[in-house]
C-alpha positions in Angstrom: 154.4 -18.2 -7.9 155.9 -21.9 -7.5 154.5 -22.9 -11.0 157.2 -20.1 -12.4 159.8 -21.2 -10.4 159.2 -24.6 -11.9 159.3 -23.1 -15.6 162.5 -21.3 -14.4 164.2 -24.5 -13.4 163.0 -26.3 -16.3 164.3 -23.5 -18.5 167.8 -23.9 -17.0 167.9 -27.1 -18.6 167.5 -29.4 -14.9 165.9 -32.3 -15.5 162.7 -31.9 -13.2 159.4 -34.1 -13.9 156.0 -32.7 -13.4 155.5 -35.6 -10.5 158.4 -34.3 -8.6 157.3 -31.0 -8.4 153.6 -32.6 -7.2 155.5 -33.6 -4.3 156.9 -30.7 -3.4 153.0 -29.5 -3.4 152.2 -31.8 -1.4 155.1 -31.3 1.0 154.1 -28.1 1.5 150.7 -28.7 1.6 151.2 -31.1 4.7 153.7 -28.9 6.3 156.4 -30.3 6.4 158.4 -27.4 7.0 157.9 -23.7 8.6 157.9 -20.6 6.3 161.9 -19.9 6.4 163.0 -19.9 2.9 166.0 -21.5 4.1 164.2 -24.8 4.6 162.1 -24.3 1.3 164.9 -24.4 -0.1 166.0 -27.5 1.8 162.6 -29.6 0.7 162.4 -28.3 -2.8 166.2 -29.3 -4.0 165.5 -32.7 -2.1 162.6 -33.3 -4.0 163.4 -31.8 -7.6 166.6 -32.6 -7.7 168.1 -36.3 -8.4 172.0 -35.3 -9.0 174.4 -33.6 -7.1 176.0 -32.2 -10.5 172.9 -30.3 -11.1 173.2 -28.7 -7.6 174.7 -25.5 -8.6 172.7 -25.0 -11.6 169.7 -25.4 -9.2 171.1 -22.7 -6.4 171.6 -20.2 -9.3 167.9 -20.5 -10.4 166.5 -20.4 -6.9 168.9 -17.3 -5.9 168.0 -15.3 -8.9 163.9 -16.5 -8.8 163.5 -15.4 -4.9 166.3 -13.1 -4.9 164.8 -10.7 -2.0 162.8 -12.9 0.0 164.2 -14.1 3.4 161.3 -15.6 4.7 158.1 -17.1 2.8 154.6 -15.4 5.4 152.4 -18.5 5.2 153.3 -19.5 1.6 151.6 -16.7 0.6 152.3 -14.9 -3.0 155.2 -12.7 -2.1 155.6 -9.1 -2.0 155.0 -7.3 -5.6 158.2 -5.9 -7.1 156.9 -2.5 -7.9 156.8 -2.3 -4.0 160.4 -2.3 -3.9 161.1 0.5 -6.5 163.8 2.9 -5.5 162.1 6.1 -6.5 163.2 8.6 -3.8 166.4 8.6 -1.4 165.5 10.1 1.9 168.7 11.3 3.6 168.5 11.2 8.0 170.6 13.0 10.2 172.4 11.1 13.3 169.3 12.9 15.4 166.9 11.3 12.9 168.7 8.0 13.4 169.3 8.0 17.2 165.5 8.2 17.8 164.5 5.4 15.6 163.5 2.4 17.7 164.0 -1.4 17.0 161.4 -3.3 17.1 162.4 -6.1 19.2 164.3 -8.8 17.0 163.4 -11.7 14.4 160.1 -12.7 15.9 158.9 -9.4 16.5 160.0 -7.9 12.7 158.2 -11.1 11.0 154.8 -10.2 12.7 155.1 -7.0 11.9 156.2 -7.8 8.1 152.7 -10.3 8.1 150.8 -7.4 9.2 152.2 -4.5 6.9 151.5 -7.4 3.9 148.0 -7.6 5.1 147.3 -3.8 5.2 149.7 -2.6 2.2 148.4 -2.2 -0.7 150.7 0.1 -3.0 154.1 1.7 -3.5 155.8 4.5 -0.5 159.5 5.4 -0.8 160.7 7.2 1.6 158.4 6.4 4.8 159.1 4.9 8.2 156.6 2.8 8.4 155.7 0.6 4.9 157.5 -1.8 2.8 159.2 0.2 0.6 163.0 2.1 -0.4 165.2 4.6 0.5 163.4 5.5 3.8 163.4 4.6 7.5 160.9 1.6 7.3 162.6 -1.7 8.6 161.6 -3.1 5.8 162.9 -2.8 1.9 166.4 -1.7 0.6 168.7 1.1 0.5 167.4 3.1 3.6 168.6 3.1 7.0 166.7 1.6 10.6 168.5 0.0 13.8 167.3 -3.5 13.3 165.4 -4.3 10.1 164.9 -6.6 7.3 166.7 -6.1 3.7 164.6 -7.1 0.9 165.9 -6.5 -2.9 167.9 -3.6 -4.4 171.3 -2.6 -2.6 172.7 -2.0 0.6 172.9 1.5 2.0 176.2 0.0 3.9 174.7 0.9 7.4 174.8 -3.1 7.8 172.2 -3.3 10.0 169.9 -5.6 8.5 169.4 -8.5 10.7 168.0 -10.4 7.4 169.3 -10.5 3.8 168.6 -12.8 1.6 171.2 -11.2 -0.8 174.4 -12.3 0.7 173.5 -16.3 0.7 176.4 -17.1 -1.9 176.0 -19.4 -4.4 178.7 -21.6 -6.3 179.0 -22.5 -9.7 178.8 -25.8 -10.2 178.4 -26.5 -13.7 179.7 -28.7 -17.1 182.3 -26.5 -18.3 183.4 -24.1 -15.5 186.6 -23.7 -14.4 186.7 -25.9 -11.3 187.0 -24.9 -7.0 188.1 -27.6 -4.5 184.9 -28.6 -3.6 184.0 -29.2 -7.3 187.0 -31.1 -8.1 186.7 -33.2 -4.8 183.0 -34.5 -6.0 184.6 -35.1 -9.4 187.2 -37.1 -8.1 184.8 -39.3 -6.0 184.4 -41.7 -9.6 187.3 -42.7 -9.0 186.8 -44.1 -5.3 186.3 -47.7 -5.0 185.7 -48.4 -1.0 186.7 -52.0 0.4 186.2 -53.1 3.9 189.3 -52.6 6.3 190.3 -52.2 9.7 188.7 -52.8 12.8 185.0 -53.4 13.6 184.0 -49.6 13.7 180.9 -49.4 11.6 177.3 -50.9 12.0 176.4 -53.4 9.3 172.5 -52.7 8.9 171.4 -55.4 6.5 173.2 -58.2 9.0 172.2 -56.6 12.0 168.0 -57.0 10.9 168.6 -60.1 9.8 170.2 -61.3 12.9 168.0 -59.5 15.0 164.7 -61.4 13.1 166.4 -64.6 13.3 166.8 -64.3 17.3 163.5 -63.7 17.6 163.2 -59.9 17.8 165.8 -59.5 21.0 168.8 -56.5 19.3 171.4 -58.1 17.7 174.0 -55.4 16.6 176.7 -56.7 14.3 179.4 -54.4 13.6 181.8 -54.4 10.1 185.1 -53.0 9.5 184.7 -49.0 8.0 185.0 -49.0 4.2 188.1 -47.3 3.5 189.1 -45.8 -0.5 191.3 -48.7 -2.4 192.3 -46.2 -5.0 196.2 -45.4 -5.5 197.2 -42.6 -7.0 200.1 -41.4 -8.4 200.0 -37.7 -9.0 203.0 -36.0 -11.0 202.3 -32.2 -12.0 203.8 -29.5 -13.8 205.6 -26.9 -12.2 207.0 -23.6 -13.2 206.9 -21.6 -16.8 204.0 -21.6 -17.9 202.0 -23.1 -15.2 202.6 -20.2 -13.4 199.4 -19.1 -15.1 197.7 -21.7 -13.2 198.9 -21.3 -10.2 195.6 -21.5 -8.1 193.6 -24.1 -10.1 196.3 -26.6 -10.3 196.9 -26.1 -6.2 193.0 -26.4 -5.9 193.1 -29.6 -7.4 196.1 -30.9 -5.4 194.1 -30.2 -2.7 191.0 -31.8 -3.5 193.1 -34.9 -4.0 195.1 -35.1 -1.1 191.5 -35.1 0.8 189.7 -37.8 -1.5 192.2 -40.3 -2.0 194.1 -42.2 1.1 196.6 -43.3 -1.0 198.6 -40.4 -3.0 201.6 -40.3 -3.9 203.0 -36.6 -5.7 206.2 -35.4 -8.0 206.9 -32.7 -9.7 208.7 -32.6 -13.1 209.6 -29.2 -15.6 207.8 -29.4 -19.1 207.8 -33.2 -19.5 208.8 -36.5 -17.1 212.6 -37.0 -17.8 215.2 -38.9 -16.1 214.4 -37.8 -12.0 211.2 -36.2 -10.4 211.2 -34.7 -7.0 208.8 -33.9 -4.1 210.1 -30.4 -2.5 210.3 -27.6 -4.6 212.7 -25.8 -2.4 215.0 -28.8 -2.3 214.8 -30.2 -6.1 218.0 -29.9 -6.7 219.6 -31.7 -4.0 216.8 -34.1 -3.0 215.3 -35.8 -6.3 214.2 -39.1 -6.8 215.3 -41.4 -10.4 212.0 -41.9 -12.5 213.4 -45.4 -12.7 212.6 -45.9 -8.9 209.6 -44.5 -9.4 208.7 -47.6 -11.5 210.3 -50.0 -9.1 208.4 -48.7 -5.9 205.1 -48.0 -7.8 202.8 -51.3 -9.1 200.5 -51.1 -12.0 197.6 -50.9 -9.7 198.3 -47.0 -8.9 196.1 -44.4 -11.2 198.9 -42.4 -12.6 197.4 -39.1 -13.2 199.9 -36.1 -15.1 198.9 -32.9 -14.9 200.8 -30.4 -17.4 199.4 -27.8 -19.9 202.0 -29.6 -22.0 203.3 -25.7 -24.0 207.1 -26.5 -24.7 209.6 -27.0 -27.4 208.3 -30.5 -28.9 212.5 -30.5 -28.7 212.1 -31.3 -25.3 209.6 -34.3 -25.8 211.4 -35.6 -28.6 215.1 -35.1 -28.3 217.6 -36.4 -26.5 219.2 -33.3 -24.4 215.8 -31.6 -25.2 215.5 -30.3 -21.5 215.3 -26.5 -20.7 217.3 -27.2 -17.7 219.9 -30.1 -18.3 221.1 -32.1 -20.8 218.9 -35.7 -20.5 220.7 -38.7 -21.7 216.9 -39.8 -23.2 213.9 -37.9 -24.6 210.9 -37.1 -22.8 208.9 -39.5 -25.0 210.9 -42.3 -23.9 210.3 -41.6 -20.3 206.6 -41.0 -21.2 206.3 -44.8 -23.0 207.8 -46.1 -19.8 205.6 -45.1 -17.6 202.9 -45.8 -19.2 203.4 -49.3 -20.2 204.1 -49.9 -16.2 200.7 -47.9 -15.2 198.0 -49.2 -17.8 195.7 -46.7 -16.5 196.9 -43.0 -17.0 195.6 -39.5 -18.1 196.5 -36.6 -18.5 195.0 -32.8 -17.0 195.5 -29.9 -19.3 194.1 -26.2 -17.7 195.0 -24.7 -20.7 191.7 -24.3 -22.6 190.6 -26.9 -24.8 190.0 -24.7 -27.8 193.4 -24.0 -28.1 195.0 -27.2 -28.3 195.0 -27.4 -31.6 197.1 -24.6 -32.1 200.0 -25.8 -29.7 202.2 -28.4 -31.8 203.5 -29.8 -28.3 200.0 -30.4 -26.8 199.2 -32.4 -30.2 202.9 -34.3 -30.0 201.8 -35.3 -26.1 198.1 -35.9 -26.5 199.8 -38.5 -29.1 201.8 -40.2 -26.8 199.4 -40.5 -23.7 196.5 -42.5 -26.5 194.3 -39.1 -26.5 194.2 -39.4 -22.9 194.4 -35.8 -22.6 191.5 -34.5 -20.7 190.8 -30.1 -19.7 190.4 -28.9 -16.1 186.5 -28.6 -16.2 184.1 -30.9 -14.8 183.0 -32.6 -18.1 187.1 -33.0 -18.5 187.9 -34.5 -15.0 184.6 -37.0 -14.7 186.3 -38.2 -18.5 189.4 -38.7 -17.1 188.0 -40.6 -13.8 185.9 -43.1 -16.0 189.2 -43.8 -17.8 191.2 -44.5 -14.9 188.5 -46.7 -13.9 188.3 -49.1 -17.0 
């Protein structure tokens, strides 16, 4: 059983070594852990998996693999598949239903779960007593009982079930999927760089053995300021048009920054940077702010990050009174030079699709002026972009 699990991750292209899955043997064979699936689980990504970006891929496997088992009886070989075949649909009346009895919670379903796996030895459908479908049983899918235990197949919709392994939810987590906040926030972690600041709040570990060993085994805690993220950011994101289609993504990863990064700073420009940027949306035409203070307040030592599917006129990159909305004394691209020769590290976020790029004449005119710094809204895309910024 474990051996094919261990072919199915391998097959899912995870990097897992034969030694690795030894010790999760051996974990097992010490006992380590109780037989809930929840906590194989637990032991079996901390010992085959080594990085968090294969965390996903992992879930999926291990979802689909033991996809109706809630609870492993003794690591025993689980219950055979033909058991759960829905062959017959046995329909109860409210009488029939009102007299079934529960059997008296987890505990109480899990020894009797052992026990029918020790007797059964063959398909029933339909029954109230064995593993099986469409029946009365506690135990299989797609029937009904008070209190029971849903294993496989469907949902009759009674919600009953006081175990399904079905509705643990798994996340994608993967090289080229569009990204969720929690994606983007572990994405955006490359970029941290932590320094020590503030007050003594946070036990320094290495100092405190060696000051303990050098006082002759008496305690000697020494404390160290927390580490804190250095990183400055300076966020300025499309907004209207077209990125209406992208809505939800680019907020998702607005979010995700906000929470990562201590130091953020965020504008919002139409179609490309031009003479002012503002902060409100609801107030951007009384309350703006000059790009030209933006340079002033801003050092070099901020990240500045654009994010923009960068679809427009190349008229308004490249001409003077280019703009949708006003008539700009200077182009776009003169803007755009500025900046970036104040903030030496930049890139830009496109969510438009990568494939596509070639085919848009004012995504090739940009990607031009930010150095090929142009990176899409997918995992491989954003940990691109953070290396960059972090040259």
């Amino acid at each position: 059983m474990l051996i094919q699990f261990f072919l199915k991750v391998r097959e899912a292209k995870i990097p897992v070594s034969v030694r690795e899955f030894l010790t999760l043997l051996e974990a097992l064979k010490l006992g380590v852990i109780t037989p809930s699936i929840d906590e194989f689980y637990q032991i079996a990504r901390i010992t085959l998996i080594k990085d968090e970006q294969h965390f996903d891929r992992f879930d999926q496997v291990f979802g689909s693999y033991f996809n109706g088992v809630e609870q492993i009886i003794a690591l025993q070989p689980g219950i055979p598949l033909n058991w759960l075949e829905k062959k017959l649909q046995r329909v109860l009346g409210e009488e029939e239903k009102k007299a079934l009895k529960k059997i008296g919670g987890p505990e109480a379903l899990m020894k009797r779960l052992e026990e029918l796996m020790k007797e059964q030895k063959d398909w029933h459908g339909g029954g109230n007593k064995w593993i099986g479908a469409g029946g009365s049983s506690p135990f299989g899918h797609s029937g009904y009982h008070p209190e029971g235990i849903r294993i496989g197949g469907e949902t009759a919709g009674n919600r009953t079930a006081i175990k399904v392994w079905e509705e643990r939810e798994f996340k994608d987590y993967d090289s080229d999927v569009a990204l969720g906040t929690r994606n983007i926030k572990i994405a955006l972690r490359r970029l941290r760089r932590f320094a020590p600041a503030g007050s003594s709040l946070e036990l320094d570990l290495d100092k405190t053995i060696c000051c303990t060993a050098a006082n002759a085994g008496m305690l000697d805690i020494q404390m160290r300021p927390e580490r804190h993220n250095q990183i400055k950011v300076l966020l300025l994101m499309d907004v209207g048009g077209s990125m209406d289609d992208h809505i939800q993504r680019i907020a998702e990863l607005f979010s995700a920054a906000k929470s990562e990064f201590k130091h953020l700073e965020s504008y919002y420009f139409h179609n490309c940077v031009y003479d002012y940027l503002w902060q409100n949306n609801r107030r951007r035409r009384d309350q703006v702010t000059p790009t030209s203070d933006i340079l002033n307040k801003y050092g070099p030592d901020y990240k500045l990050i654009f994010i923009g599917d960068a679809t427009m006129s190349p008229y308004e990159i490249l001409s003077i009174n280019g703009s949708v909305e006003y008539n700009n004394t200077e182009s776009g691209a003169t803007w755009m030079n500025r900046l970036m020769a104040h903030f030496p590290h930049f890139a830009w976020l496109n969510p438009e699709p990568e494939s596509i790029w070639q085919y848009r004449q004012s995504i090739d005119i940009m990607r031009g002026l930010v150095k090929d710094h142009m990176y899409p809204v997918t995992l491989n895309g954003l940990e691109s972009a953070m290396r960059q910024l972090s040259k």
